[in-house]
N, C-alpha and C positions, 0 to 999 in steps of 0.2 A: 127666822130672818128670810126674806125674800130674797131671790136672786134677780138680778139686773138681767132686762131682755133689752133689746131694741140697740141699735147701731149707739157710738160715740161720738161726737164731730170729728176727729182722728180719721175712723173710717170713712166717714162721707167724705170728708173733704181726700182722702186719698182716691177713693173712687173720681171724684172729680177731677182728679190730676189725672190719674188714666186715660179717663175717655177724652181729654182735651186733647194729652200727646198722640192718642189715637187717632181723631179727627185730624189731628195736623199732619200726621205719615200719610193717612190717605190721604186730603185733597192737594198734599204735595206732589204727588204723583198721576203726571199729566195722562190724560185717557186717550189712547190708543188713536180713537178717532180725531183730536186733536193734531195729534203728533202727524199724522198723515195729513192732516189740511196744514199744517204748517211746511213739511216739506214738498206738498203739491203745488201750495201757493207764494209762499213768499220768494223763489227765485223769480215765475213768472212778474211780480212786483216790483221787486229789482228792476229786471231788467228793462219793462216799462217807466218807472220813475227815473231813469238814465238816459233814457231815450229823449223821455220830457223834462228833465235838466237839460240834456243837449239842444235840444228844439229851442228854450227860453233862453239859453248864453248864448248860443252862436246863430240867431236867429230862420235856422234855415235846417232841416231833417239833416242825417248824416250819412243818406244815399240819395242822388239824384233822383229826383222823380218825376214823372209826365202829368202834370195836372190834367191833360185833353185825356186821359184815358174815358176810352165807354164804362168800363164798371168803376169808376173812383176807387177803386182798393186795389193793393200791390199789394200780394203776400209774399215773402221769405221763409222758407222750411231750410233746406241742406244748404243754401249760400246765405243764411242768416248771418255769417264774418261779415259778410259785405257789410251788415248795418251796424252790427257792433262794432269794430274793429276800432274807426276814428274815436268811440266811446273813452278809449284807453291812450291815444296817441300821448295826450298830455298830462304826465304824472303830476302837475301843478293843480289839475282842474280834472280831478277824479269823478267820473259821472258814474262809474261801473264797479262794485266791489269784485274784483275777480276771485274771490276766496268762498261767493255764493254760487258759482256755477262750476256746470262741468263742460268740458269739449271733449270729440273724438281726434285726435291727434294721427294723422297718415303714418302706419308704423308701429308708434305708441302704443295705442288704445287710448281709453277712456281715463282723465285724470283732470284733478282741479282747473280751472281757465288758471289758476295765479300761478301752479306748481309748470303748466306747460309756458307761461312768460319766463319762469325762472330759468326754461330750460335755454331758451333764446329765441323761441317759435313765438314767429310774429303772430298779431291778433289775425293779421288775414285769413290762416288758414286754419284758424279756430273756430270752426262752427259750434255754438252753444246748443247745449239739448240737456239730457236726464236720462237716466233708467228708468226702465220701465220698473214700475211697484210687482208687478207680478212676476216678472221674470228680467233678473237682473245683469243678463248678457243681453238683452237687448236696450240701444240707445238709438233713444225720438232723438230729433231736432226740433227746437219750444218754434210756433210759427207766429212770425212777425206780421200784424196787418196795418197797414196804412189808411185810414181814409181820408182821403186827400179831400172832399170836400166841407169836412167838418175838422180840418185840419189836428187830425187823432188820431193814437197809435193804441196797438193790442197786441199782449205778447200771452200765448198762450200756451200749453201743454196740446 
């Protein structure tokens, strides 16, 4: 009598279950590079798309600005509160998730924008920014650009 060689459907089809669950644990787990373009960019995206809800509801920026300026662009770095601040006044008509950024708080340090409202720190004196990716004692302020003749805003890292 001959002996049986060669695989059973049993086994193929369990190999096949393997490598499927395989392939699912890896592409389930997001690549590094990802992860960093996510938390590089989507606060900067926030906070523009809040800007530009604000703009479209109350038809007018949320800091005064000099249209006659020579360069048409206002930027905001360290008094970036100035522009966010009215973002938050009305709890009714939320333009700003405060639980996507961070502020440096006078005193505090560095803590959620939402954890430093809970504390009763008005938005004024909440400048938004980030850590730096390489060294996480240091904190930017994200810079807010205006160009006032293409009537357009830029929030950037």
């Amino acid at each position: 009598m001959k002996a049986k060689t060669g695989f059973s459907l049993l086994d193929v089809m369990m190999t096949v279950l393997v490598m499927v669950l395989l392939s699912a644990v890896v592409l389930s787990v997001p690549h590094p590079s990802r992860i960093w373009h996510i938390r590089r960019v989507v606060p900067s995206v926030a906070l523009e798309q809040g800007l530009r809800n604000y703009r479209a509801a109350e038809q007018r920026w949320p800091v005064t600005l000099n249209p006659e300026e020579e360069s048409n662009v206002v930027v905001f770095l360290e008094d970036n509160a100035r522009v966010f601040a009215p973002l938050l006044k009305n709890p009714q008509k939320p333009y700003l998730d405060p639980s996507v950024v961070l502020t440096k708080v006078s005193g505090k340090g560095v803590m959620s924008l939402r954890d430093a409202l809970k504390q009763g720190i008005v938005p004024e004196s909440c400048p938004l920014g980030y850590l730096e990716p390489s060294n996480k004692e240091i904190f930017k302020y994200f810079k807010v650009t205006f160009h006032l003749s293409l009537d357009m805003v830029h929030v950037e890292k």
